[in-house]
LODONU-986688 format. One record per residue (C-alpha): residue number from 0; residue in three letters; y, z, x. Coordinates in steps of 0.1 Angstrom, whole numbers. Layout:
<rolos>
ROLO  NUM  ala  Y  Z  X
...
</rolos>
This chain:
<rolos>
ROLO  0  unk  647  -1031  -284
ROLO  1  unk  629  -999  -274
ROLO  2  unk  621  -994  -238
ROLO  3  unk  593  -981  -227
ROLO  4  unk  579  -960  -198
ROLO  5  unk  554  -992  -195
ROLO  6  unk  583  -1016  -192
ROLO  7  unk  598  -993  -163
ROLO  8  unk  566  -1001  -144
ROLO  9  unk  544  -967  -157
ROLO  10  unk  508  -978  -173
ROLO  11  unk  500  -945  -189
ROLO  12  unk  469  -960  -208
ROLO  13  unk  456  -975  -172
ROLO  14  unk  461  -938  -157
ROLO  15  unk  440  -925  -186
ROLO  16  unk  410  -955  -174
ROLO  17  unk  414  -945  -141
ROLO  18  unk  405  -912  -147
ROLO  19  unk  376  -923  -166
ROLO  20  unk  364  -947  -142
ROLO  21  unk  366  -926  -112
ROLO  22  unk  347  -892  -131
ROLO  23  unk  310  -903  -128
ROLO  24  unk  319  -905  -89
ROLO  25  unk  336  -872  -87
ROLO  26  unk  311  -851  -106
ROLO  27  unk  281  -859  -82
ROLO  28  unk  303  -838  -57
ROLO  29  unk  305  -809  -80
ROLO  30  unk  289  -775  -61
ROLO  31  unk  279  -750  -86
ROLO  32  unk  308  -727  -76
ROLO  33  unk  330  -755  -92
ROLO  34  unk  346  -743  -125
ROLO  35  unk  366  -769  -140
ROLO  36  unk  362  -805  -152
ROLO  37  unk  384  -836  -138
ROLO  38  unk  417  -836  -158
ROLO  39  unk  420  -803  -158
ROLO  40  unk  459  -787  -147
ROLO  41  unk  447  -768  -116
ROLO  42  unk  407  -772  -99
ROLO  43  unk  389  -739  -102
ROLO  44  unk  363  -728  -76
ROLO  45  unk  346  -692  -78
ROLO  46  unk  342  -682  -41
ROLO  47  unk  307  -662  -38
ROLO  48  unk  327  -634  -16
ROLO  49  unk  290  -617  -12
ROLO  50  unk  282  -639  12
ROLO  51  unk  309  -627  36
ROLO  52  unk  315  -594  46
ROLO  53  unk  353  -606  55
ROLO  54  unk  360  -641  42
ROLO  55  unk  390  -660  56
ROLO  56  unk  399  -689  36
ROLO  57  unk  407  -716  62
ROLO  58  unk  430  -749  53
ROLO  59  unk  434  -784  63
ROLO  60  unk  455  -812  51
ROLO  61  unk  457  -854  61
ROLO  62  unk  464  -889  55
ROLO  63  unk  448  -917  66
ROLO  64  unk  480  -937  82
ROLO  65  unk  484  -970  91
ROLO  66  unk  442  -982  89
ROLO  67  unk  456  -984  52
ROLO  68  unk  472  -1015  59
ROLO  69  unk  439  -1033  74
ROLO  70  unk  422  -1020  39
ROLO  71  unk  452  -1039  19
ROLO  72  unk  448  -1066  43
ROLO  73  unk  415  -1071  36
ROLO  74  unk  415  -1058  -1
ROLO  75  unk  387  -1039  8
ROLO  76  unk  389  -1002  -6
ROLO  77  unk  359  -988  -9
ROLO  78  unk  354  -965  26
ROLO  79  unk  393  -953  30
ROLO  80  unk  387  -921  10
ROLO  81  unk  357  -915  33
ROLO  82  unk  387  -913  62
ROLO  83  unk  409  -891  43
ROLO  84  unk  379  -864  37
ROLO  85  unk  369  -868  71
ROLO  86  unk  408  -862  86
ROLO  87  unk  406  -830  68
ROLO  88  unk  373  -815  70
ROLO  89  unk  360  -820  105
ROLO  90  unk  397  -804  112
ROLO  91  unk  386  -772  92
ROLO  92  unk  351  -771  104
ROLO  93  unk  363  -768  144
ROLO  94  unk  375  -733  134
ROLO  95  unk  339  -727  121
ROLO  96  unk  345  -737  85
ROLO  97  unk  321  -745  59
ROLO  98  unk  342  -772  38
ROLO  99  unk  343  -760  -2
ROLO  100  unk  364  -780  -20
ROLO  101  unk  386  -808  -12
ROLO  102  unk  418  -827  -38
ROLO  103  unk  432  -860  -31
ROLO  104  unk  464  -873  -34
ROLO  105  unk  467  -912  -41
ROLO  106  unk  498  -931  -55
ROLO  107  unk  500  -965  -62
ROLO  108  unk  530  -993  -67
ROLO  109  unk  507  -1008  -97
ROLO  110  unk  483  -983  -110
ROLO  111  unk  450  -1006  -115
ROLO  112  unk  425  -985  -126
ROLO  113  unk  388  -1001  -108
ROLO  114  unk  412  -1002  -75
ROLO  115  unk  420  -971  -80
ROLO  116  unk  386  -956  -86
ROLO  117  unk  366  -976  -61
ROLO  118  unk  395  -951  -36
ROLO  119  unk  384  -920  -51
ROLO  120  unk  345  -935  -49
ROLO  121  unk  348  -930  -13
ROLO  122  unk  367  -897  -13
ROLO  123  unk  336  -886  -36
ROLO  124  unk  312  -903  -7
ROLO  125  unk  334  -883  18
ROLO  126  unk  326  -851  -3
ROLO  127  unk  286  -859  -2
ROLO  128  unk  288  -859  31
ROLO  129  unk  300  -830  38
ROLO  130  unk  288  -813  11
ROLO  131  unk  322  -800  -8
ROLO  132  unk  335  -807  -42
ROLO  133  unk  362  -827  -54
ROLO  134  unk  375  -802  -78
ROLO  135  unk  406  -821  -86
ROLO  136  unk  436  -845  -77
ROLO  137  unk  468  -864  -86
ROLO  138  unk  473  -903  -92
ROLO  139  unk  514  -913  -92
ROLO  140  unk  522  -948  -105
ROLO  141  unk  556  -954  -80
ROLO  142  unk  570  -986  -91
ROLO  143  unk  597  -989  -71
ROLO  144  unk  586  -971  -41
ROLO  145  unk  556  -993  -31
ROLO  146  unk  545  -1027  -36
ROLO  147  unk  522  -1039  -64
ROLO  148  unk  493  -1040  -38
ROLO  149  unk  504  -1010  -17
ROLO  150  unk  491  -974  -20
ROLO  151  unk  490  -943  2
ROLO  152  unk  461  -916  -1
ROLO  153  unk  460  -882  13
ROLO  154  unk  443  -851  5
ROLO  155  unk  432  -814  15
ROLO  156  unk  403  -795  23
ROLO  157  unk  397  -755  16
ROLO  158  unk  370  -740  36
ROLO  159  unk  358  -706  46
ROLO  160  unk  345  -686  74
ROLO  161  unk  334  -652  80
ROLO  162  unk  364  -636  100
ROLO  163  unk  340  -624  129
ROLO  164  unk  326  -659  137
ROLO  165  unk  362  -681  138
ROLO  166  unk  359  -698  161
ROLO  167  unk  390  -703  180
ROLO  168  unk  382  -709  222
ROLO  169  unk  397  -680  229
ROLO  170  unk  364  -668  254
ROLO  171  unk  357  -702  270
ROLO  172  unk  355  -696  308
ROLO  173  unk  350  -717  343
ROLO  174  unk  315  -732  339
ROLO  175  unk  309  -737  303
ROLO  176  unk  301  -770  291
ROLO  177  unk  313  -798  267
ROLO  178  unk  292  -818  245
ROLO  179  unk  302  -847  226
ROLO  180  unk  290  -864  194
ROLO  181  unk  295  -901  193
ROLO  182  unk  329  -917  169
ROLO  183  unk  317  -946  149
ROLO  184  unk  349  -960  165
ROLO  185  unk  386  -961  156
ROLO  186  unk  386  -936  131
ROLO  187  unk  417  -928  117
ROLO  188  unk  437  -926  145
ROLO  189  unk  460  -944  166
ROLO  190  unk  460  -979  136
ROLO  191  unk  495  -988  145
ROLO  192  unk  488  -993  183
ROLO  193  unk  454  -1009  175
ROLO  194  unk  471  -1036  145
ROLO  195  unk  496  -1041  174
ROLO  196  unk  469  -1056  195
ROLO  197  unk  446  -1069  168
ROLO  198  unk  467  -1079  139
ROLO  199  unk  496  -1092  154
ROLO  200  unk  485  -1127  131
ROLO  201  unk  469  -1109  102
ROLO  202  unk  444  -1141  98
ROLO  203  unk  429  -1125  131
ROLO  204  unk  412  -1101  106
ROLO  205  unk  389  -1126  97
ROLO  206  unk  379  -1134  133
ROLO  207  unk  340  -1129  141
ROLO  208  unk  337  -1116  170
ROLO  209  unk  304  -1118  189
ROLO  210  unk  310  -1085  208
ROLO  211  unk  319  -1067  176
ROLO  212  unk  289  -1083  156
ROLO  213  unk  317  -1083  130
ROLO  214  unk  351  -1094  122
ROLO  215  unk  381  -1076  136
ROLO  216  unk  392  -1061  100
ROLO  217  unk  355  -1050  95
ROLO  218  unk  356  -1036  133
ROLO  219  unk  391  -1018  122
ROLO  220  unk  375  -1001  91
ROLO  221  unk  347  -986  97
ROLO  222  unk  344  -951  83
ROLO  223  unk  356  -920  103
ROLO  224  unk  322  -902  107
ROLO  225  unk  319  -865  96
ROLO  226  unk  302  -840  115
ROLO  227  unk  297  -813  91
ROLO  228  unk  258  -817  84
ROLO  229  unk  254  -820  123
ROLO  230  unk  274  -790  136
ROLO  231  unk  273  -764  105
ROLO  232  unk  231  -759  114
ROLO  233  unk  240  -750  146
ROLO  234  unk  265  -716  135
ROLO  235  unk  235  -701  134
ROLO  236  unk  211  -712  165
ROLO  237  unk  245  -712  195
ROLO  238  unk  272  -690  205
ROLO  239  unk  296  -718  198
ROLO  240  unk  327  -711  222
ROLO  241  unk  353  -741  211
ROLO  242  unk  352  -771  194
ROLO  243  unk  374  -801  190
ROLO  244  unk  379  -828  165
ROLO  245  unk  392  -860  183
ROLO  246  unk  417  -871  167
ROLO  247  unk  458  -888  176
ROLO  248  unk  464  -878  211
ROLO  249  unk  426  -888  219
ROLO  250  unk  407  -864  244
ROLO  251  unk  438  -860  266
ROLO  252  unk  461  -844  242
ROLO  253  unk  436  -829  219
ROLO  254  unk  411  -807  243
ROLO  255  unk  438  -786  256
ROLO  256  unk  446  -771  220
ROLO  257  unk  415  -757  220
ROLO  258  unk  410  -739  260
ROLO  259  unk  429  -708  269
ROLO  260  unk  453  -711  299
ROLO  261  unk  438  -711  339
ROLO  262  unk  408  -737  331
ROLO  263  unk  408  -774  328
ROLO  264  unk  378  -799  320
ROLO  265  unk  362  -828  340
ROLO  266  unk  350  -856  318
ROLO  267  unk  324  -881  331
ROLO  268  unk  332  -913  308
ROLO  269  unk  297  -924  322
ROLO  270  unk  283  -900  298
ROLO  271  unk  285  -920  269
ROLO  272  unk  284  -959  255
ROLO  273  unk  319  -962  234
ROLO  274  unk  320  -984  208
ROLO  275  unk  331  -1021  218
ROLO  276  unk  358  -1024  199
ROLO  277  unk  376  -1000  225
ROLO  278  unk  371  -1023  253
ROLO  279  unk  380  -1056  238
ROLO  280  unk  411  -1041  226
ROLO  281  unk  419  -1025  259
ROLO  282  unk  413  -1063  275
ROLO  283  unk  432  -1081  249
ROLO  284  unk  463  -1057  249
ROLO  285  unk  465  -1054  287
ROLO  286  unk  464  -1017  277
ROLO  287  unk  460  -988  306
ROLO  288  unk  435  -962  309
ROLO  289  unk  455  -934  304
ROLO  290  unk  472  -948  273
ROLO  291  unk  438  -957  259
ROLO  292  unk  423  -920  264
ROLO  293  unk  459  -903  253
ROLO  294  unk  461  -923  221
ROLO  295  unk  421  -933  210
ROLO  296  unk  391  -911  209
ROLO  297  unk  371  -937  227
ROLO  298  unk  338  -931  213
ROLO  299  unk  337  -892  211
ROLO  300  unk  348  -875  176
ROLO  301  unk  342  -843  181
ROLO  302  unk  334  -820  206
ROLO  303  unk  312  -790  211
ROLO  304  unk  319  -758  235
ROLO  305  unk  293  -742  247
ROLO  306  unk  280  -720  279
ROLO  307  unk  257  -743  301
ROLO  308  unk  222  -722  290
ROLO  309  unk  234  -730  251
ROLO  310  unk  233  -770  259
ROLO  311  unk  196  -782  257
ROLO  312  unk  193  -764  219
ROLO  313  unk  229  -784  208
ROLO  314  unk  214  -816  226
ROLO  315  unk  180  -808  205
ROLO  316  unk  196  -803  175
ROLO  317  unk  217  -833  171
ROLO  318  unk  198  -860  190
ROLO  319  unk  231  -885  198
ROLO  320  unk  251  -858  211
ROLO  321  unk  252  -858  252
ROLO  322  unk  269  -834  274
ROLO  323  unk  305  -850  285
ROLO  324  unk  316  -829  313
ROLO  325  unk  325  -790  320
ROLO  326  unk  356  -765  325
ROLO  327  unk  368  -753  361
ROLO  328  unk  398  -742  376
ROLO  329  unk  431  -755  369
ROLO  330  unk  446  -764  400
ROLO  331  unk  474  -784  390
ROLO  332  unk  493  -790  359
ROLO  333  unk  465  -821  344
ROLO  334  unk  440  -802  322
ROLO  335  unk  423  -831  313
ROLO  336  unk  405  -849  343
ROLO  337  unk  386  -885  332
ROLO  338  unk  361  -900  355
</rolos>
């Protein structure tokens, strides 16, 4: 008897539904730059170079890590491509990036083709929001490799920005001040200290929890927000000095990427309300300050650089954002001090 690729675990007629399932979703994403329908070999995208006197193509790639195991956990798919857009354009958009196109990656122990495009339904939602096209993609059936029910996704976003306004921290000085906009809570990062505390029994993803106003699993996948819309309006209306997306490594490891050498910043946690998921898993795992500020972003994704006379029109502009703290002199080797 014949074998096919079918019996060795490959469904080529469910990767053809797939692709038909998931297209309605990717062409609302489409930008009128986009050249190339879904299917095709390669995604084409005609960059208008007359908008920029020196364009600089600017590159950013992610996954979403462990948070996909709370979505298999809960068999609830329908946000997690929303977290690998996010990963990757908020990344490109701290170097003063407008995101234009963005391709997925996604492969699958059992390719089941609704599964399958409810995951790129929310990498089309993460495109919506920050208004860049899914131009194209790759789904790899890996019997084998991973489980029936398992599946990774990952995925990278192309932006641009004109070379004199990249934005890279470089003039940030004693004085000037951070402003924060608000995480809707875990985000992407730090899922396998946070399953440690949470999901040591996986039937505590069920748990209401009154603090939460939801379960723990619902808690542990909420979206990673993107901050695109808010921050691209202000290119134009600020002198924009730094920016950071918060991301592994929290505010502790992540701020100094961005601030030259000689300055540190003094963050007043009063500033802002984090989401309470970060305090009943810091009471439940027993778990230090310092580790929770080094590994989570504990309520701030993404932060915004500017001198102190640039504040009240960033504040204006994007009414949940608050000022955090400010840069002053290193006088030691910490160059991230949390109050």
């Amino acid at each position: 008897m014949a074998i096919t690729y079918k019996d060795a675990g490959v469904d080529i007629d469910a990767g053809n539904m797939a692709v038909e399932k998931m297209k309605s979703y990717v062409k609302k994403t489409f930008r009128p730059e986009v050249l190339t329908d879904l299917g095709s070999f390669a995604g084409l995208f005609a960059l208008d170079t007359k908008k920029y006197k020196e364009p600089v193509l600017i590159a950013g790639t992610d996954g979403v890590g462990t948070k996909l195991r709370v979505a298999m956990l809960l068999d609830k798919h329908d946000t997690i491509g929303i977290d690998a857009v996010a990963m990757c354009v908020n990344d490109i958009l701290v170097q003063g990036a407008e995101p234009l196109f963005f391709l997925d990656y996604v492969a699958v122990g059992k390719l089941k083709p609704d599964k399958v495009a409810t995951i790129v339904k929310g990498v089309a939602e993460g495109c919506l929001q920050s208004n860049c096209s899914l131009i194209g993609g790759e789904t790899a059936e890996m019997p084998g490799f991973y489980g029936e029910d398992e599946y990774d996704i990952a995925g990278f976003a192309v932006g641009v920005a004109e070379k004199s306004k990249i934005i890279n921290g470089s003039g940030l000085t004693e004085g000037d001040v951070l402003i924060g906009l608000p995480s809707t809570g875990l985000h992407s990062n730090g899922y396998s200290l946070a399953r440690r505390i949470l999901l040591e029994n996986e039937k505590n993803a069920q748990t209401y929890v009154e603090e939460l106003g939801m379960t723990v699993g619902e808690a542990m996948l909420v979206p990673t927000r993107i901050y695109v819309k808010d921050v691209m309006p202000l290119f134009e209306k600020v002198d924009i000095k730094g920016m950071c997306h918060i991301t592994g490594g929290g505010l502790i490891e992540n701020l100094p990427r961005v601030f030259p050498k000689g300055i540190a910043v003094k963050i007043d946690t009063k500033t802002w309300q984090k989401p309470p998921i970060f305090d009943f898993m810091q009471k439940i795992g027993e778990v230090q300050d310092d580790e929770m500020y080094r590994v989570f972003n504990m309520g701030v994704g993404f932060v915004i650089m500017v001198k102190p006379s640039d504040a009240d029109t960033v504040l204006q502009a994007c009414p949940d954002a608050f000022v955090m703290g400010k840069f002053v002199k290193a006088t030691d080797d910490k160059t991230v001090k949390i109050y």
